[in-house]
C-alpha positions as CSV (number, residue, x, y, z in Angstrom):
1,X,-3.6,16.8,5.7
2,X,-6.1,19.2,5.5
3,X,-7.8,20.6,9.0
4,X,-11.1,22.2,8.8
5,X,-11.8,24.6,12.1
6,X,-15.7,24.2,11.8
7,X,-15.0,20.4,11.9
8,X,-12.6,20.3,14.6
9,X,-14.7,22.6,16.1
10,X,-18.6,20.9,16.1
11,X,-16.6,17.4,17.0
12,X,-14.9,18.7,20.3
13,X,-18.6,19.5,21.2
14,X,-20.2,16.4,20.7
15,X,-17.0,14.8,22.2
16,X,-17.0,16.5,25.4
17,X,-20.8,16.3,25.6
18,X,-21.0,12.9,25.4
19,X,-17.9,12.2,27.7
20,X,-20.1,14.8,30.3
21,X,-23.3,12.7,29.8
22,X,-21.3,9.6,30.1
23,X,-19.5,11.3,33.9
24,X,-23.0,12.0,34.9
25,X,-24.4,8.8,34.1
26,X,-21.7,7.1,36.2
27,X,-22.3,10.1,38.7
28,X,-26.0,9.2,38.9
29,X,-26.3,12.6,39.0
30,X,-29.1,14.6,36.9
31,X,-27.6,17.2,34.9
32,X,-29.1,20.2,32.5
33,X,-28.3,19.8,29.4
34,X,-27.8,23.5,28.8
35,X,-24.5,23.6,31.1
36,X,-22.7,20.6,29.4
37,X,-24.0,21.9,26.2
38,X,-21.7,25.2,27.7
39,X,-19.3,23.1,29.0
40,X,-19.1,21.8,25.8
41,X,-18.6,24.8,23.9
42,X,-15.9,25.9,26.2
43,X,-13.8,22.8,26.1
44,X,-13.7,23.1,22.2
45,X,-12.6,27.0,22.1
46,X,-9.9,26.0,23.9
47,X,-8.7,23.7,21.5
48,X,-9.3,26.0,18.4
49,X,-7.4,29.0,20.4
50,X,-4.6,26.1,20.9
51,X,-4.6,25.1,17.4
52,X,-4.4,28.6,16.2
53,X,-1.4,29.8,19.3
54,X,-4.3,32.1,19.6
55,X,-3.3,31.8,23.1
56,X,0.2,30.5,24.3
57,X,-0.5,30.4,27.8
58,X,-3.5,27.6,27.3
59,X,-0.7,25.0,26.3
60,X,0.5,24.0,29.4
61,X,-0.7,21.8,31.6
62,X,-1.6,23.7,34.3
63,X,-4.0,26.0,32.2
64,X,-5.2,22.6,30.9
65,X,-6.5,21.6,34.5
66,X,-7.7,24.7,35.3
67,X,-9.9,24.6,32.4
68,X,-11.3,21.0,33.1
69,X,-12.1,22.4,36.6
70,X,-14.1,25.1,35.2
71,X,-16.2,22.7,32.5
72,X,-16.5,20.3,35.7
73,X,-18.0,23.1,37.4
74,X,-20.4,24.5,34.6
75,X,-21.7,20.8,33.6
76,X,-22.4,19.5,37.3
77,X,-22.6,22.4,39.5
78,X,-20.9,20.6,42.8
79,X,-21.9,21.4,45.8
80,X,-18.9,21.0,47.8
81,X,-15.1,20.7,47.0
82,X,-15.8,17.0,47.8
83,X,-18.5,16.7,45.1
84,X,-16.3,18.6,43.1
85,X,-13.5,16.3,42.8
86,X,-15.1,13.0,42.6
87,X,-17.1,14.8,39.8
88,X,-13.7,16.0,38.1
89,X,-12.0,12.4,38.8
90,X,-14.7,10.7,36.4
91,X,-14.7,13.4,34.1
92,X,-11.0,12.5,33.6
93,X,-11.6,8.8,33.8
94,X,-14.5,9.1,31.0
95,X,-12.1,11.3,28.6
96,X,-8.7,9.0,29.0
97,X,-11.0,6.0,28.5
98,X,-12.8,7.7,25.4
99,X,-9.9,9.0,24.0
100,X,-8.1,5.6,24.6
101,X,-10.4,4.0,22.6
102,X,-10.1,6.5,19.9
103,X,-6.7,6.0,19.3
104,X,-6.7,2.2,19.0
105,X,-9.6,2.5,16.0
106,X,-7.7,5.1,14.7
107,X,-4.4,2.8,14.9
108,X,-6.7,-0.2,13.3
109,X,-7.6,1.9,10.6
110,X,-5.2,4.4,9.6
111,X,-3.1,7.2,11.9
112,X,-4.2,9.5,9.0
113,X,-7.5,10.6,11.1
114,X,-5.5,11.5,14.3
115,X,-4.4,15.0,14.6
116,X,-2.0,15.9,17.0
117,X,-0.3,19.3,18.0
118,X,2.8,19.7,20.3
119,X,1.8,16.3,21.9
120,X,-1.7,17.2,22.1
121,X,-4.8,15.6,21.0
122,X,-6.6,18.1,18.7
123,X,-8.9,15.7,17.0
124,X,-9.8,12.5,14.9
125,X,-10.5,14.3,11.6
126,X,-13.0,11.5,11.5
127,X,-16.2,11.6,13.0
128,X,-17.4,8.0,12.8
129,X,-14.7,7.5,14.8
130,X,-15.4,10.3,17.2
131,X,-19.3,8.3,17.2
132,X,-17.6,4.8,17.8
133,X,-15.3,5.5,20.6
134,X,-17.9,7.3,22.5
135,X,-20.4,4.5,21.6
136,X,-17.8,1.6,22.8
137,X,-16.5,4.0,25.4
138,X,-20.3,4.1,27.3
139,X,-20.5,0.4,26.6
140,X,-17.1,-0.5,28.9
141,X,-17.7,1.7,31.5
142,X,-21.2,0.7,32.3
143,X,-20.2,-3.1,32.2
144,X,-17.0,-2.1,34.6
145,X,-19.6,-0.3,36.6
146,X,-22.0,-2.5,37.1
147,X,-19.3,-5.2,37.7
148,X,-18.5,-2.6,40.3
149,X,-21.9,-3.1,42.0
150,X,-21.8,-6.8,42.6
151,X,-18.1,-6.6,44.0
152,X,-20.0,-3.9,46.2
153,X,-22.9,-5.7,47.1
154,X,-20.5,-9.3,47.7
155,X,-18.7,-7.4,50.2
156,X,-21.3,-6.7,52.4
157,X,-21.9,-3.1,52.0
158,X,-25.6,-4.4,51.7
159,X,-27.8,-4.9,55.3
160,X,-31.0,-5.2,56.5
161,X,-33.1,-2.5,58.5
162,X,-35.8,-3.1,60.7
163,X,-37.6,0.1,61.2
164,X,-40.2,0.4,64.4
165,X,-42.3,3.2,64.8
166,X,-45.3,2.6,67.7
167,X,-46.8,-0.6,67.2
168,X,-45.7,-0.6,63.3
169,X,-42.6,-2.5,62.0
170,X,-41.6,-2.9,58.5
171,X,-37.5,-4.4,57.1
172,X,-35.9,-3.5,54.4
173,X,-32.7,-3.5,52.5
174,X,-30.0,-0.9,53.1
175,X,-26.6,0.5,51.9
176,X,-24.0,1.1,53.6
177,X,-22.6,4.8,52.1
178,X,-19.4,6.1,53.0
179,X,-20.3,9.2,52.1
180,X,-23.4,9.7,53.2
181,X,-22.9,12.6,56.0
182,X,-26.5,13.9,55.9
183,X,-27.6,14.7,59.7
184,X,-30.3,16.5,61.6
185,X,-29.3,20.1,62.2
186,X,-30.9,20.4,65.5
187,X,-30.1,17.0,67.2
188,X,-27.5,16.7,64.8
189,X,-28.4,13.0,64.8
190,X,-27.3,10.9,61.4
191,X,-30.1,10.8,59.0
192,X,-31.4,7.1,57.3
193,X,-32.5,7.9,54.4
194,X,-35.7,5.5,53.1
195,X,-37.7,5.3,50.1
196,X,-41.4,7.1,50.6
197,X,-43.2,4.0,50.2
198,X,-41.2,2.1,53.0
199,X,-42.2,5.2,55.6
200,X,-45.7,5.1,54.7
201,X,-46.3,1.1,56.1
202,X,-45.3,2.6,59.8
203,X,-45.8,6.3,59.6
204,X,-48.7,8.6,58.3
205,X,-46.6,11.1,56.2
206,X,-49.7,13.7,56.3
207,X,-49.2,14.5,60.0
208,X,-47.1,17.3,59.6
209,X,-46.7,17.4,63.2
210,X,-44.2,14.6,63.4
211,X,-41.6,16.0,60.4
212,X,-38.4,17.6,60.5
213,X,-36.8,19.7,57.5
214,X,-33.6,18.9,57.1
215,X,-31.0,20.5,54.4
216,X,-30.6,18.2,51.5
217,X,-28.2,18.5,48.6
218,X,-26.2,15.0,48.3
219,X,-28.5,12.5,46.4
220,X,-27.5,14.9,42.7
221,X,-31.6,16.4,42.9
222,X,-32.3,20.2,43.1
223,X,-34.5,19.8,46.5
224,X,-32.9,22.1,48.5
225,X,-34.6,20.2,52.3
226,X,-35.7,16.6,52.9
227,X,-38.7,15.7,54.8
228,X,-37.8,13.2,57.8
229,X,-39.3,12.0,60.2
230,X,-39.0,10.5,64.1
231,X,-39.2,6.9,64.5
232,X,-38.5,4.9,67.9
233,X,-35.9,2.4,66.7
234,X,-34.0,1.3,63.7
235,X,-32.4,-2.3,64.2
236,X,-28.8,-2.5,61.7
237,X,-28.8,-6.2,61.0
238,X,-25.3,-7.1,59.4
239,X,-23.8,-10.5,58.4
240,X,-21.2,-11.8,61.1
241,X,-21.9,-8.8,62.8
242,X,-23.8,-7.8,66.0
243,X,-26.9,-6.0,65.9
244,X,-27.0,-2.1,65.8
245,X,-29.7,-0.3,67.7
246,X,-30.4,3.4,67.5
247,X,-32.8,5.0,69.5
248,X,-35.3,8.1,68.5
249,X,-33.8,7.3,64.7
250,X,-34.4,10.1,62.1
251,X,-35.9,8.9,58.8
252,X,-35.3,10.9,55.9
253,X,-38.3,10.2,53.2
254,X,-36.6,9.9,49.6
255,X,-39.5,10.4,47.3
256,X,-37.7,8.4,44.7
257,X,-36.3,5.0,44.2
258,X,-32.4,3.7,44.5
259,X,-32.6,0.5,43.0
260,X,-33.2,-2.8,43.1
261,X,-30.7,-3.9,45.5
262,X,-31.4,-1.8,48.0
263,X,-34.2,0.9,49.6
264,X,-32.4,3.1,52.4
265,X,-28.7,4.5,52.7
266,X,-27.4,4.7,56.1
267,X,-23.8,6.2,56.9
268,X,-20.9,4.7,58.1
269,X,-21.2,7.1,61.3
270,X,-23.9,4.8,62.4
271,X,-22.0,1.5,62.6
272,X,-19.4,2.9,65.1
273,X,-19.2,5.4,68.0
274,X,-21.7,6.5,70.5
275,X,-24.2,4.4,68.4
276,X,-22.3,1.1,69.6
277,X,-22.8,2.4,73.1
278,X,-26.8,2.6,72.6
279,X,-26.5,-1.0,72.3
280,X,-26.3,-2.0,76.0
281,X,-28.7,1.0,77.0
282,X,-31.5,-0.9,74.9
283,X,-34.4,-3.4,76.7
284,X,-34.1,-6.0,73.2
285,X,-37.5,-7.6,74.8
286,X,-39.2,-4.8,73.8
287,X,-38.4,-5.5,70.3
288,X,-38.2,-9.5,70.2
């Protein structure tokens, strides 16, 4: 069988930058298409330099990670080691489930199309097939994804927030995020983070007087500080659970929209710990 380089070549790019808009689309992350366009690139020199023993060394498996890391890095620009590997993790999920998928149309046709060196997946010397598995590849994950969601939202990781600020009160729905760590660096109070439009019914965002800035890198957008503001109480209202009260809450204003489901993240932090305590310290007839 002949193998064309140029081929090979192009349709490791469009491979790995579909897989990378595939991992960012899971990610919910915005991306620049210029760095996985990179990323790209670099992923499919390594193949040709592998195909060719250009380079020994990038054979093993080691050298294999390594690279990933680097693409990972390039593509999504984490911005901490824990960003990092989650963002790495689907990258990996994304390509074995691609390249999975690959294989079986390749097996359904004819194995002529795979080409394999050493063990190593070099390329589908097909690239309809290439189109497909990417295609059906997006399709799957999305479906398990979103099938991910309701499991999420059935196991009560969604609540209810009542927010009071003077004589203004206004509920919403919230999510319950595990890795939301975001906190005030001053009071060094947990952040809530709410949709703009669900500040402005109890606070007028023009008075500068009452904001905060707070550094602000973990919703995947390049802001580099949130705005939030000083509220007097936020009531947690969970199913089979008691009520959560915490005091002189800061509101963080997202100036975009999560999605349906939901309109505020809080952290886990605020469910347990000295914000259980709060709960006894609180006159409720000032809220009923």
């Amino acid at each position: 069988m002949k193998i064309y380089i140029d081929v090979i070549f192009f349709e490791n790019v469009f491979i790995n930058y579909i897989i990378f808009l595939i991992a960012s689309y899971i990610l919910r992350i915005d991306v620049k298409h210029f760095r996985i366009f990179i990323a790209s690139i670099l992923g499919s020199v390594y193949v040709i330099a592998f195909l060719l023993d250009t380079v020994p060394a990038f054979s093993n498996v080691i050298m294999k990670i390594f690279l990933s890391s680097i693409m990972v890095v390039i593509a999504f620009k984490p911005a901490n080691f824990k960003a990092f590997f989650k963002d790495l993790n689907v990258f990996y999920l994304v390509t074995f489930v691609v390249g999975g998928i690959a294989f079986a149309f390749v097996y359904m046709i004819s194995n002529k199309y795979v080409i394999i060196k050493d063990g190593f997946l070099i390329g589908f010397n097909s690239f309809k097939i290439s189109v497909l598995a990417c295609f059906t590849g997006f399709i799957i994950l999305s479906i398990s994804f979103l099938y991910k969601k309701e499991l999420v939202k059935n196991q009560n990781f969604i609540c209810k927030i009542s927010i009071f600020n003077g004589f203004k009160m206004v509920d919403t729905s919230c999510f319950i995020d595990s890795g939301n760590f975001l906190k005030d660096p001053i009071t060094h109070k947990n952040v809530i983070i709410v949709e703009k439009n669900i500040v402005e019914k109890i606070a007028d965002l023009n008075d500068s007087n009452n904001f905060v800035l707070i550094p602000f890198n973990t919703i995947g957008n390049d802001e580099s500080f949130l705005f939030g503001i000083n509220v007097d109480l936020v009531k947690i209202i969970r199913k089979d659970h008691k009520d959560i009260l915490v005091k002189n809450a800061i509101i963080g204003v997202f100036n975009k929209t999560f999605n349906k489901s939901y309109h505020a993240l809080i952290g886990i932090d605020l469910l347990q710990g000295d914000y259980n305590d709060e709960l006894n310290s609180v006159n409720k007839e000032n809220i009923s």
